[in-house]
C-alpha positions as CSV (number, residue, x, y, z in Angstrom):
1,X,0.0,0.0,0.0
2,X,1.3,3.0,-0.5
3,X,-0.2,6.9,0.9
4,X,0.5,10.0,-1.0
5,X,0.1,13.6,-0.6
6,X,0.2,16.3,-2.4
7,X,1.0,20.3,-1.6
8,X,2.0,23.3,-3.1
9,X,-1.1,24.0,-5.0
10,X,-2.4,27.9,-4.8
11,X,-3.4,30.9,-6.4
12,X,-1.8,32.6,-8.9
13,X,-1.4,35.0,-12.1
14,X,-1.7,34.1,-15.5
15,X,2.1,33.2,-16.6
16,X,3.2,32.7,-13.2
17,X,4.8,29.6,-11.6
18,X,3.6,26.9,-8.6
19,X,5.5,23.8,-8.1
20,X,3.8,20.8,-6.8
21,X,5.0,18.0,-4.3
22,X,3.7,14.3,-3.6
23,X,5.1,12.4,-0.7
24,X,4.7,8.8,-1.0
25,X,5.0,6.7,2.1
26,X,3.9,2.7,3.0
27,X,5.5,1.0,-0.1
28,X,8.9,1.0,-2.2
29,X,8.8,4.3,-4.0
30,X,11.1,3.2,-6.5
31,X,9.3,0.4,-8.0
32,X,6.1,2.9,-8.8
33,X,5.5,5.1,-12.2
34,X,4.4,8.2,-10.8
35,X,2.2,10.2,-12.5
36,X,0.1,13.9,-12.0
37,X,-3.5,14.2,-13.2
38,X,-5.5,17.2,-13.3
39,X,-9.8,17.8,-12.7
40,X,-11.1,20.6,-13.2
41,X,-15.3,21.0,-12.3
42,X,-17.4,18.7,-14.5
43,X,-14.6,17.5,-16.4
44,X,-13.3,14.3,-16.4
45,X,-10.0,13.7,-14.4
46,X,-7.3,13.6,-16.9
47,X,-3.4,13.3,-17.6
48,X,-1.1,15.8,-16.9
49,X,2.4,13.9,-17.1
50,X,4.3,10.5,-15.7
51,X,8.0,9.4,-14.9
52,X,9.2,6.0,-15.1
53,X,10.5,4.3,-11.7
54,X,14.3,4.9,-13.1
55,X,13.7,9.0,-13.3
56,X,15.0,9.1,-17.0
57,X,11.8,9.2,-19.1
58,X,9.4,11.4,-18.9
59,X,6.0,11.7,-20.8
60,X,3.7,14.9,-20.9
61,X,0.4,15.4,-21.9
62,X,0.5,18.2,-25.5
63,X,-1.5,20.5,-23.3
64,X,1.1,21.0,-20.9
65,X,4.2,19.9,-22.9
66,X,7.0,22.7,-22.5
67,X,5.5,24.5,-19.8
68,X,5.9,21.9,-17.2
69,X,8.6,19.4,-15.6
70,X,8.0,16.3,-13.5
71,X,10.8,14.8,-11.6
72,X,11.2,12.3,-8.6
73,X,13.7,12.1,-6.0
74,X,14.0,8.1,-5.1
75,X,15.6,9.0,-1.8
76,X,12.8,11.6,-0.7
77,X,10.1,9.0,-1.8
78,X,9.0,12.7,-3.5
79,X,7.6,13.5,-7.1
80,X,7.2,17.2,-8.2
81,X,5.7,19.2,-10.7
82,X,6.6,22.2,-11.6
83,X,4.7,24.6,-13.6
84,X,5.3,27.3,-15.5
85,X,3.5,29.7,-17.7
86,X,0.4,28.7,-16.1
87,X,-2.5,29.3,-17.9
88,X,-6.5,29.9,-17.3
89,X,-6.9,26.8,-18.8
90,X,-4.2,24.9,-16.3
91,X,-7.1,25.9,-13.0
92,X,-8.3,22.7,-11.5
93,X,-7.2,19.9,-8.7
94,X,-4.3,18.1,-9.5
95,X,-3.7,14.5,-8.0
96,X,-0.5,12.6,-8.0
97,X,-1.0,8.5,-8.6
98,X,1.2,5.7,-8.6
99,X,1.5,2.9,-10.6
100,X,2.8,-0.5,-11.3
101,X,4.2,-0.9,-14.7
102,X,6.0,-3.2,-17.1
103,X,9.5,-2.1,-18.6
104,X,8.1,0.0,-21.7
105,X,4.9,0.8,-20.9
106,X,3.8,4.3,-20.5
107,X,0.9,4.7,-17.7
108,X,-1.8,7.8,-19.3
109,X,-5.0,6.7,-18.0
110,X,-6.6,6.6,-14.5
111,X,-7.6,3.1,-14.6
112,X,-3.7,2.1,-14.8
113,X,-3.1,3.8,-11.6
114,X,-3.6,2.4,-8.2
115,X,-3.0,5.1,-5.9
116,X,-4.2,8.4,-5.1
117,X,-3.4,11.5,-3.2
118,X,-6.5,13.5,-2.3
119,X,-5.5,16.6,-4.5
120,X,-4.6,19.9,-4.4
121,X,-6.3,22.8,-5.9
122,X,-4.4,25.1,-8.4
123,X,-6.1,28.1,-9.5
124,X,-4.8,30.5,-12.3
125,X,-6.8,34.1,-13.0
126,X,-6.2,37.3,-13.5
């Protein structure tokens, strides 16, 4: 089993910045794809980004693709996302997940995740 939780979510201004952290705790971090998804109201929950259990490949949904960064640190037990140029668009709760893959495979939907944090809410208006 393993818990996570998210922070860092917040307010800010179009084109600003927020990074986001997920601690992971009860299981062996390393062996997990981690991944960020995003739900804003009435919308379905949907991906944001993932990073392989080694930390060397990373996958990015085209919405998001050059404005953010995901990154783990193995010996924190600690994804992140950070996120820049934030858009309007970018405003809803954004879970981190975790998930048991094979070598190769590239976790995008919820259903291939077996863990959940319980959000954090990331607003961006002017």
């Amino acid at each position: 089993q393993v818990h996570l939780v998210e922070s860092g979510g917040g307010a800010v201004q179009p084109g600003g910045s927020l990074r986001l952290s997920c601690a992971a705790s009860g299981g062996t971090f390393r062996s997990y794809t981690m991944g960020w998804f995003r739900q804003a109201p009435g919308k379905e929950r949907e991906f944001v980004a993932t990073i392989l259990w080694s930390g060397g490949s990373t996958y990015y949904a085209d919405s998001v693709k050059g404005r953010f960064t995901i990154s783990r640190d193995n010996v924190k037990n600690t994804v992140y996302l950070q996120m820049n140029i934030l858009k309007p668009g970018d405003t809803a709760v954004y879970y981190c997940a975790a998930s048991v893959t094979s070598v190769g495979v590239v976790p995008r939907r919820v259903r291939e995740y077996g863990y959940w944090g319980q959000g954090t809410q990331v607003t961006v208006s002017s």
